[in-house]
N, C-alpha and C positions, 0 to 999 in steps of 0.2 A: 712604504709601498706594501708590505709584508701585513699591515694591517688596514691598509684600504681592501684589500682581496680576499680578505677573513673578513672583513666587514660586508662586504658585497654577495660573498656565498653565504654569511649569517641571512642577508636578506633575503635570498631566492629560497632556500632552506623553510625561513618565516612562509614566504610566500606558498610554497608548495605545500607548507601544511593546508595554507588558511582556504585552496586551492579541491582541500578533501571535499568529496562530495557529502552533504548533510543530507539528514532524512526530514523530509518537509515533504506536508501537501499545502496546497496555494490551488485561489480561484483567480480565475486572469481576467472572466467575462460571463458574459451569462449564460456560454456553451464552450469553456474552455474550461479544463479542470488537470492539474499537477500534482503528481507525487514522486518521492524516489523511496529506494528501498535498502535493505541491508547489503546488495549487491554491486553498488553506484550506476541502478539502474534509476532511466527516468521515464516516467507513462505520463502521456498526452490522451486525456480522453481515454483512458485504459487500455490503450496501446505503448507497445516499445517503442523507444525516440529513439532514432542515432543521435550519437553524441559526437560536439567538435571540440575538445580542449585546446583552448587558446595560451599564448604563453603569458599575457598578463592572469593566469590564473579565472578567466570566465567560462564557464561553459555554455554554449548553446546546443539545446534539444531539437532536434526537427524531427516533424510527423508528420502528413498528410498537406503539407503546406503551410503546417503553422511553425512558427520560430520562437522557441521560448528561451532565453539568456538568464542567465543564472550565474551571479555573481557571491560565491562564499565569503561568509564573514568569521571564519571561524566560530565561536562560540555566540555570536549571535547571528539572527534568521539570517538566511542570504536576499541578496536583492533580487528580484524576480520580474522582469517583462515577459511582454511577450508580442509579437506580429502576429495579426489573422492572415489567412487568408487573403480578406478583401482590402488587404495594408493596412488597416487600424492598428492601433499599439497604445500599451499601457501600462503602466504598473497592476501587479499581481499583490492579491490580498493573502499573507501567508497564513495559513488557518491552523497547523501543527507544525512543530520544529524540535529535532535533537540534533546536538551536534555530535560531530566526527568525534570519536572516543568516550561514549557514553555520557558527555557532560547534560547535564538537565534543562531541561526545554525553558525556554525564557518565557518570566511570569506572563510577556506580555502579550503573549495567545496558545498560554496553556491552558483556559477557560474555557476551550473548545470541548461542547457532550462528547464523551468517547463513540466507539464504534458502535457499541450496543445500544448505546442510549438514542444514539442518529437511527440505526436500524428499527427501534422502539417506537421513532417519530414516523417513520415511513418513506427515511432520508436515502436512499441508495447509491451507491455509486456506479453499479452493473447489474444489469440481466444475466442468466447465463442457463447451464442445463447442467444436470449433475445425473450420477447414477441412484439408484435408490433401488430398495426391496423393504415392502412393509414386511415379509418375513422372512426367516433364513432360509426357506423350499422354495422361496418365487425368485424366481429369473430376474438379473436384473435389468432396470428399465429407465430411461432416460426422466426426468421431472426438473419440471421449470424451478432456479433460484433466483432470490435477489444477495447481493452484496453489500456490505460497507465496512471500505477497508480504513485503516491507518497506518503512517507508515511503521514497517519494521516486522510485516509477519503479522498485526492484528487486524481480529476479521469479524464480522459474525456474517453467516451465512442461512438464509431460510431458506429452504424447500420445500414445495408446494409436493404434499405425496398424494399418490393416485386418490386415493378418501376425500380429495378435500383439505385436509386439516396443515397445518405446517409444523415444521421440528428447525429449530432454530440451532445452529452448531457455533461453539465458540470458538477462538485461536489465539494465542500469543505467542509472542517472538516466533511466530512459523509452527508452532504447533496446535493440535488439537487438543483441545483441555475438558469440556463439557460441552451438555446439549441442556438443551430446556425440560427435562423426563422430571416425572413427579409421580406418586404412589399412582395416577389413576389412567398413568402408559402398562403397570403391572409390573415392571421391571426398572431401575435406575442403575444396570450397567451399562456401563461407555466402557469402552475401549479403543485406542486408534495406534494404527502401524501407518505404515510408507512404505509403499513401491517404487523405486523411481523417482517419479515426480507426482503419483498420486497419492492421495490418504484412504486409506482402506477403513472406513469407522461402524462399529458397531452403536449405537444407541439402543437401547431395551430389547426388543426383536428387529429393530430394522436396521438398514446396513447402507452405506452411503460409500460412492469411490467420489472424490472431489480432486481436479484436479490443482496443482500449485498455485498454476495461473491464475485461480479463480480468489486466493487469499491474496495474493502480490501483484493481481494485475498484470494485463500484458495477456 
């Protein structure tokens, strides 16, 4: 008896790992788009889902009407549907995947261009508006960005500055690391802090508040 019950709690134990939330993005349709993040958060369309954790270990995301299920596989992708809306359903295309504990992303869609190189093709994931100052004496000022994230903190973020011209910022594991600056910005310091929940970043003379939301989504 003694070890049917040790056997049983070894299972749910199993279970509750394999139950961890993974870091994946997934395409579900041709205006549905999934990721999660280091948080066991899940964005719908770059929105926050609530989440329902079920006891066989599946979770389902809801957003705005849509139902995305998400079944963890431990160390490989999780299964991913999803309901629209207008009741269709389907399986989801996983396009990135690490698992729970740092294990390495399965070969078999870690082929995906990273975040810069999507942002490079003109691939996006968000619109959004950032702060900006072409110098350290101007006031700062709202300017249009684009996004593309992956999960875990990685970003590259454009911003369109009042000139015209754009300054590209990069991110990993959630922080800010480099901009795109070359001898002929006149300067190639960065530097970035955190407020909060914003990045306060200097690039050469100009200066950028970005806030979290805009590297993880949501």
């Amino acid at each position: 008896m003694k070890g049917f019950v040790f056997a049983v709690v070894a299972t749910f134990v199993a279970g509750t790992a394999n139950a961890a939330m993974p870091l994946f993005a997934a395409k579900c349709s041709t205006n549905i788009n999934v990721d999660s993040n280091t948080k066991g958060q899940v964005y719908v369309n770059g929105k926050v889902a609530t989440l329902i954790k079920r006891p066989d270990g599946q979770i389902t995301a809801k957003s705005a009407g849509i139902y995305i299920d998400i079944t963890p596989q431990g160390n490989e992708p999780p299964r991913v549907t999803y309901t629209a809306k207008d009741k269709s359903f389907g399986t989801c295309e996983i396009l990135s995947f690490a698992a729970p504990g740092g294990a390495k992303a399965s070969p078999s869609v870690s082929n995906r261009p990273s975040h810069s190189e999507r942002a490079g093709q003109g691939q996006y994931d968000a619109r959004t508006m950032v702060g900006c100052a072409e110098r350290a004496n101007q006031p700062m000022q709202q300017c249009p960005a684009v996004v593309t994230r992956d999960p875990g903190g990685m970003a590259t973020v454009i911003v369109t500055r009042p000139d015209g011209r754009t300054r590209a910022i990069f991110f990993e594991n959630g922080k800010a690391i480099s901009a795109d600056l070359s001898q002929a910005d006149g300067s190639q310091h960065f530097r970035a802090t955190k407020k909060d929940d914003v990045y306060i970043i200097e690039a050469g003379k100009e200066r950028y508040e970005i806030v979290e939301a805009v590297v993880f989504g949501g």
